[in-house]
PyMOL commands that place a pseudoatom at each C-alpha (Angstrom):
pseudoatom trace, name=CA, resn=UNK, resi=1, chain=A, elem=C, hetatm=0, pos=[-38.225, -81.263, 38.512]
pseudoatom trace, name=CA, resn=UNK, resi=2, chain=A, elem=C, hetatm=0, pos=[-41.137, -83.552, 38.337]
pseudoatom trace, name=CA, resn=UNK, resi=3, chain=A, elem=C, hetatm=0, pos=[-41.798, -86.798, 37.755]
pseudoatom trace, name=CA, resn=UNK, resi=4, chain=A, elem=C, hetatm=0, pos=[-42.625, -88.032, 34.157]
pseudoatom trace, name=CA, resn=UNK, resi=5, chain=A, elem=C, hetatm=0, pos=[-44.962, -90.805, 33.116]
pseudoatom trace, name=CA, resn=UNK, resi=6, chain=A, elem=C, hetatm=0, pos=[-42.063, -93.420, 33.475]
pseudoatom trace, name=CA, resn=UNK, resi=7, chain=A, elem=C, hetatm=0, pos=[-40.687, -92.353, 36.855]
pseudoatom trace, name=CA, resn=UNK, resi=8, chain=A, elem=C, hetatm=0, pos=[-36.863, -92.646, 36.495]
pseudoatom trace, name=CA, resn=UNK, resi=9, chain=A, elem=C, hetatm=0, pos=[-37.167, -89.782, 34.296]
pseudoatom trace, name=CA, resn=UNK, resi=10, chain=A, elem=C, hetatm=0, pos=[-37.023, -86.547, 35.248]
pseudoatom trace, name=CA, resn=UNK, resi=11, chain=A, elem=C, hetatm=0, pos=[-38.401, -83.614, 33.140]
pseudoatom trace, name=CA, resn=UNK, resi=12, chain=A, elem=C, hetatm=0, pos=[-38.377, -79.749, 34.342]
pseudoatom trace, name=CA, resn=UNK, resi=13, chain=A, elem=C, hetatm=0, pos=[-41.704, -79.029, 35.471]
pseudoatom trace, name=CA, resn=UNK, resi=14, chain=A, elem=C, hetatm=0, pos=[-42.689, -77.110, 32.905]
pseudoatom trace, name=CA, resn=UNK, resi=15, chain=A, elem=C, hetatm=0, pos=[-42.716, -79.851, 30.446]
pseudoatom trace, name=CA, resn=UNK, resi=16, chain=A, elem=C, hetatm=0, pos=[-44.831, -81.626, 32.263]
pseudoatom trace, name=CA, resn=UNK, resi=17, chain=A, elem=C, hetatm=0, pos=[-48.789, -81.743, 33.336]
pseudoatom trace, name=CA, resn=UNK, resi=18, chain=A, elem=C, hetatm=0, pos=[-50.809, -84.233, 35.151]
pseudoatom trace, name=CA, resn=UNK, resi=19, chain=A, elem=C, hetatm=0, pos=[-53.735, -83.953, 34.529]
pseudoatom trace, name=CA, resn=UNK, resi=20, chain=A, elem=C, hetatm=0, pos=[-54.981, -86.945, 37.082]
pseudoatom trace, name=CA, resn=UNK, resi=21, chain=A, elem=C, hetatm=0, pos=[-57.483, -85.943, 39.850]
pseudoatom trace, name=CA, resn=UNK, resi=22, chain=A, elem=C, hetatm=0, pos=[-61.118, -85.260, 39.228]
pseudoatom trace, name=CA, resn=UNK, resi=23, chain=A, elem=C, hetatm=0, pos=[-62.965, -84.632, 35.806]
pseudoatom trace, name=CA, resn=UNK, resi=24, chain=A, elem=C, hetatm=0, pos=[-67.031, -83.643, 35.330]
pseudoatom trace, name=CA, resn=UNK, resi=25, chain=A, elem=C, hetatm=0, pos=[-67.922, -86.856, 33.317]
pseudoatom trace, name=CA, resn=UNK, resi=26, chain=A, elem=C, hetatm=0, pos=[-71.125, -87.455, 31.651]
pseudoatom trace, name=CA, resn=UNK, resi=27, chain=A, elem=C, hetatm=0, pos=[-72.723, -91.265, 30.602]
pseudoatom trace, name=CA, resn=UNK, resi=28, chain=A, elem=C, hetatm=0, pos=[-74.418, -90.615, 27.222]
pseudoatom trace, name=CA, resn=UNK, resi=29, chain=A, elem=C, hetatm=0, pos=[-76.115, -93.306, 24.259]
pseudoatom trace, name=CA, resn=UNK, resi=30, chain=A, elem=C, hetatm=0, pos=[-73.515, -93.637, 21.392]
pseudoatom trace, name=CA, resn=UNK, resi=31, chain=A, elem=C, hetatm=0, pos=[-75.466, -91.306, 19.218]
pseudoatom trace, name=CA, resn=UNK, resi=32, chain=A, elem=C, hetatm=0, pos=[-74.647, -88.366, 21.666]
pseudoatom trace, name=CA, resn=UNK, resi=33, chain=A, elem=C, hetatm=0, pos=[-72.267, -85.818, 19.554]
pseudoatom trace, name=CA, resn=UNK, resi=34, chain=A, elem=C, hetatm=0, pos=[-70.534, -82.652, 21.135]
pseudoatom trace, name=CA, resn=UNK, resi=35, chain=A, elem=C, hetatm=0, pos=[-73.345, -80.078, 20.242]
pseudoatom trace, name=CA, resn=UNK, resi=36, chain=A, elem=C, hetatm=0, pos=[-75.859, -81.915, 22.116]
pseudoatom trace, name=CA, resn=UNK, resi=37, chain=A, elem=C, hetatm=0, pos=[-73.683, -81.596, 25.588]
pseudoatom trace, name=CA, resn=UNK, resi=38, chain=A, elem=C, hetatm=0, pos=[-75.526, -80.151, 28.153]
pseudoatom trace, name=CA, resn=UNK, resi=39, chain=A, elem=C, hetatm=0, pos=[-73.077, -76.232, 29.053]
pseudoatom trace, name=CA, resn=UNK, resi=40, chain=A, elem=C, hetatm=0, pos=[-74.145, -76.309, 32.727]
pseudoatom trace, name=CA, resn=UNK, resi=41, chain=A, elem=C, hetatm=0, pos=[-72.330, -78.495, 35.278]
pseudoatom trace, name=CA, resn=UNK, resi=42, chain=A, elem=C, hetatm=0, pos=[-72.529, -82.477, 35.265]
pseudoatom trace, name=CA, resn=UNK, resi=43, chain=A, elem=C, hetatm=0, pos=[-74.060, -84.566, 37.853]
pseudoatom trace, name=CA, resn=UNK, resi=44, chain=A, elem=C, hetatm=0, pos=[-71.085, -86.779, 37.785]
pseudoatom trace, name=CA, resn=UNK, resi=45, chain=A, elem=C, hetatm=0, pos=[-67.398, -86.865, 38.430]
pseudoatom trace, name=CA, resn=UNK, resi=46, chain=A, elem=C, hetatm=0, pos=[-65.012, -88.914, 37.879]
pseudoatom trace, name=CA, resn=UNK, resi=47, chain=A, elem=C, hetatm=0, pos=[-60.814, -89.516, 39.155]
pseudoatom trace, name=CA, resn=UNK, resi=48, chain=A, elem=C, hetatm=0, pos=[-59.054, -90.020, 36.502]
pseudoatom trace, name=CA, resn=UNK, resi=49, chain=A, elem=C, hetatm=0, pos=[-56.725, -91.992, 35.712]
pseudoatom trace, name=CA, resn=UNK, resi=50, chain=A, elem=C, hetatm=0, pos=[-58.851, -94.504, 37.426]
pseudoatom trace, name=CA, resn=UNK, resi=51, chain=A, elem=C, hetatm=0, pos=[-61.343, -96.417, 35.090]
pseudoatom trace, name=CA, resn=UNK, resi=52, chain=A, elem=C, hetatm=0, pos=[-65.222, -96.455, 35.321]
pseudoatom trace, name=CA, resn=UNK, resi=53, chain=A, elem=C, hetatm=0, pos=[-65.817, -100.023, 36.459]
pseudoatom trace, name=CA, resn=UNK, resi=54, chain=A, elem=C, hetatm=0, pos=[-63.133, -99.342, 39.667]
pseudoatom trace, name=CA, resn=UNK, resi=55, chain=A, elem=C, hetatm=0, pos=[-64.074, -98.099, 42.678]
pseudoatom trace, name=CA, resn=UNK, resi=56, chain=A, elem=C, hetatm=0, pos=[-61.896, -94.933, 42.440]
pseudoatom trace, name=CA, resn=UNK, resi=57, chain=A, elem=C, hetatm=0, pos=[-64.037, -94.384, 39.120]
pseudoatom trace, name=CA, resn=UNK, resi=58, chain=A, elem=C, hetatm=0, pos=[-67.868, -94.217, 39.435]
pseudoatom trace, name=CA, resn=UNK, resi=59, chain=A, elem=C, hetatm=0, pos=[-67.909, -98.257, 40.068]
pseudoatom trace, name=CA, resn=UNK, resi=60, chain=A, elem=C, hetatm=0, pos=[-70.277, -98.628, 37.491]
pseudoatom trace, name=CA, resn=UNK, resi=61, chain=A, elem=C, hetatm=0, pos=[-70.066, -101.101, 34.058]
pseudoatom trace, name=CA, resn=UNK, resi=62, chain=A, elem=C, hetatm=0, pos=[-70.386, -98.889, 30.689]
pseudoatom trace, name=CA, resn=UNK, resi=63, chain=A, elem=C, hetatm=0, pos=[-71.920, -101.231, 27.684]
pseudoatom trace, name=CA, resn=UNK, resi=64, chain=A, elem=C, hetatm=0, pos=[-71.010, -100.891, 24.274]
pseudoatom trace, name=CA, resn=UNK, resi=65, chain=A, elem=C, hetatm=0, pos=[-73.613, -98.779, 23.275]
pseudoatom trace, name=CA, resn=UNK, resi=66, chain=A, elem=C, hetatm=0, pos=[-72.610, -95.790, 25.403]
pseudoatom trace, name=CA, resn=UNK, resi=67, chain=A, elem=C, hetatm=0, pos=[-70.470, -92.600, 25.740]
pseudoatom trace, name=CA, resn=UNK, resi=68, chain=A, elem=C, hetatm=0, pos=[-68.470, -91.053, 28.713]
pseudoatom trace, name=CA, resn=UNK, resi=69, chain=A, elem=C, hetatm=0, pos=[-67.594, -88.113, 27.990]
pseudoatom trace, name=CA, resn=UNK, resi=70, chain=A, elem=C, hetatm=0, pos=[-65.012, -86.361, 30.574]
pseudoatom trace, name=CA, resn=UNK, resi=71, chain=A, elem=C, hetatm=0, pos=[-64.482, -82.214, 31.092]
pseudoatom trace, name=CA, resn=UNK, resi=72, chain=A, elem=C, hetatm=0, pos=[-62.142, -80.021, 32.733]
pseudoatom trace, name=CA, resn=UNK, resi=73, chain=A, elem=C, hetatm=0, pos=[-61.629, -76.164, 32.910]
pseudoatom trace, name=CA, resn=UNK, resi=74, chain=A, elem=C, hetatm=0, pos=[-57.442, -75.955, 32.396]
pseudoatom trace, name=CA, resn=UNK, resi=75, chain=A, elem=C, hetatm=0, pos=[-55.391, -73.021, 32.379]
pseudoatom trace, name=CA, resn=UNK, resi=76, chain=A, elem=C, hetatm=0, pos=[-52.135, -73.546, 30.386]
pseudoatom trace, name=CA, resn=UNK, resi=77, chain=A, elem=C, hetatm=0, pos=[-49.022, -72.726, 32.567]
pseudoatom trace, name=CA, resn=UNK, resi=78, chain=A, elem=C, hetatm=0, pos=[-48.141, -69.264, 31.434]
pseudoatom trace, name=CA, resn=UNK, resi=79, chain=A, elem=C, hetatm=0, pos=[-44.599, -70.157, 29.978]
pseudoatom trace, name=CA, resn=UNK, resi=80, chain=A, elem=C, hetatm=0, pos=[-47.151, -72.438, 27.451]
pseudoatom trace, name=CA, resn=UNK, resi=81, chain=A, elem=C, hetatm=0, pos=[-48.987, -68.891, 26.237]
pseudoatom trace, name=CA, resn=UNK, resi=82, chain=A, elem=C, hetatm=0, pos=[-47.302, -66.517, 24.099]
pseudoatom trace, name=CA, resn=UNK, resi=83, chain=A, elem=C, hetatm=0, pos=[-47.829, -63.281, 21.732]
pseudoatom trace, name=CA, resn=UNK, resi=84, chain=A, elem=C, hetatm=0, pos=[-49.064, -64.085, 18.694]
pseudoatom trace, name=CA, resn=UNK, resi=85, chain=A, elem=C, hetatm=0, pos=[-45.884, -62.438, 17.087]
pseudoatom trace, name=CA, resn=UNK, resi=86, chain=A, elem=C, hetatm=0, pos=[-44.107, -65.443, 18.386]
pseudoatom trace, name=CA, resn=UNK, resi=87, chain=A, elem=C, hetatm=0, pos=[-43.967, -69.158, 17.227]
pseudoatom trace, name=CA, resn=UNK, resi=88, chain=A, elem=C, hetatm=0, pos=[-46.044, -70.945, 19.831]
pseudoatom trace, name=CA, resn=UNK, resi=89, chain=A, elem=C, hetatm=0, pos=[-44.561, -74.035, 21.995]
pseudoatom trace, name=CA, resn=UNK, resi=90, chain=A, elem=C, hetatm=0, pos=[-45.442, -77.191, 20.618]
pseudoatom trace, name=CA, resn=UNK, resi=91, chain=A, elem=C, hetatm=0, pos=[-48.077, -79.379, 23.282]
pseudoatom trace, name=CA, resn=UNK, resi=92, chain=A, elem=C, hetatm=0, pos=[-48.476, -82.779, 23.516]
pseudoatom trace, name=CA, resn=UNK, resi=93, chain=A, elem=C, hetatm=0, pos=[-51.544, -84.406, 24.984]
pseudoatom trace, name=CA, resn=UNK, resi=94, chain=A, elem=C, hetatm=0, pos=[-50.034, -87.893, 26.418]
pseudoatom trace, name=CA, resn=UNK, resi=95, chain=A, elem=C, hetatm=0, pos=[-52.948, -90.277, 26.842]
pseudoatom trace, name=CA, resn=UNK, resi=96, chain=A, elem=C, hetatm=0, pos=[-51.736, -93.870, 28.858]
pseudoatom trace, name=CA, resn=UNK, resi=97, chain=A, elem=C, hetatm=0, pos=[-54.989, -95.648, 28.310]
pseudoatom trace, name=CA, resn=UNK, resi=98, chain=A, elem=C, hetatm=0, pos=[-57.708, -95.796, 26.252]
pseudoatom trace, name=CA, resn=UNK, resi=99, chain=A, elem=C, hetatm=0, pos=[-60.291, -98.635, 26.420]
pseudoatom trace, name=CA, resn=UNK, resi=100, chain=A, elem=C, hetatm=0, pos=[-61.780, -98.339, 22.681]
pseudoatom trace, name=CA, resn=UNK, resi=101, chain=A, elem=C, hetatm=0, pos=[-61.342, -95.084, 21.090]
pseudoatom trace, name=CA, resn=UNK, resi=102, chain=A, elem=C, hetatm=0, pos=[-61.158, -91.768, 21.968]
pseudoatom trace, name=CA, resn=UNK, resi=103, chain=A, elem=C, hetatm=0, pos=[-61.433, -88.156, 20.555]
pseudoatom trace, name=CA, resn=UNK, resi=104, chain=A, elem=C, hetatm=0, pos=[-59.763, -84.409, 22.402]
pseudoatom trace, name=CA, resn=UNK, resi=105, chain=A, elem=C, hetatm=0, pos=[-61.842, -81.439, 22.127]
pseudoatom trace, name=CA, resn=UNK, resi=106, chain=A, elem=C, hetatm=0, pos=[-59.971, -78.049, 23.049]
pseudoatom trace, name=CA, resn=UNK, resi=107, chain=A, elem=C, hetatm=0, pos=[-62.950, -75.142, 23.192]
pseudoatom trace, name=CA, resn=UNK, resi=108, chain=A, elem=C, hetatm=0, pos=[-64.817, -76.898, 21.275]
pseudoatom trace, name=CA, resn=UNK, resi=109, chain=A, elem=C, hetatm=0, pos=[-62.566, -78.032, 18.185]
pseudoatom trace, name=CA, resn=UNK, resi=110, chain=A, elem=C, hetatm=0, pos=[-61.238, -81.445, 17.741]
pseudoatom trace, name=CA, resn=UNK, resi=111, chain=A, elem=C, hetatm=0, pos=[-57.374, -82.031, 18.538]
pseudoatom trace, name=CA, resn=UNK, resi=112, chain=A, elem=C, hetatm=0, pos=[-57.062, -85.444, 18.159]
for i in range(1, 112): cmd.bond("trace and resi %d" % i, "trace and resi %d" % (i + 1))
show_as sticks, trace
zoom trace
């Protein structure tokens, strides 16, 4: 068992996910859009679920008029992947905080 996002619970393991540690992150202006994303590597990183301004973060203030935009290579657990002759698991994406709005992109298609 692992601990959940509220620590008294327990949940089996594979439930569960963290996805905290460190993400590629990129600063862009607010006109920036997925298909102009550079493919290669990013200069920055970020540890998440630490935010920008903090230390942990990249100690740096974002204005209004930018973008951070965070990526990670994941590979689902593979109780999570089935045949497609079987009904898929359901997944949740749990997000604690978000400072002003935020959008999921799995491959390349918009989740949330």
């Amino acid at each position: 068992a692992t601990f959940g996002p509220r620590p008294q619970v327990l949940r089996p393991a594979a439930e569960r996910w963290d996805l905290h540690g460190h993400w590629e992150l990129l600063l862009t202006s607010e006109e920036s859009w997925l298909d102009s994303l550079p493919q290669e590597p990013w200069s920055r990183s970020i540890r998440v679920p630490f935010a920008p301004q903090a230390i942990e973060g990249i100690a740096t203030k974002v204005s209004a008029y930018e973008l951070l935009w965070y990526r990670r290579r994941l590979r689902l657990p593979a109780e999570w992947c089935v045949p497609a002759s079987q009904q898929s698991p359901v997944v949740y994406l749990h997000v604690d905080a978000c400072d002003w709005e935020c959008h999921f992109f799995l491959d390349r298609q918009i989740v949330g």
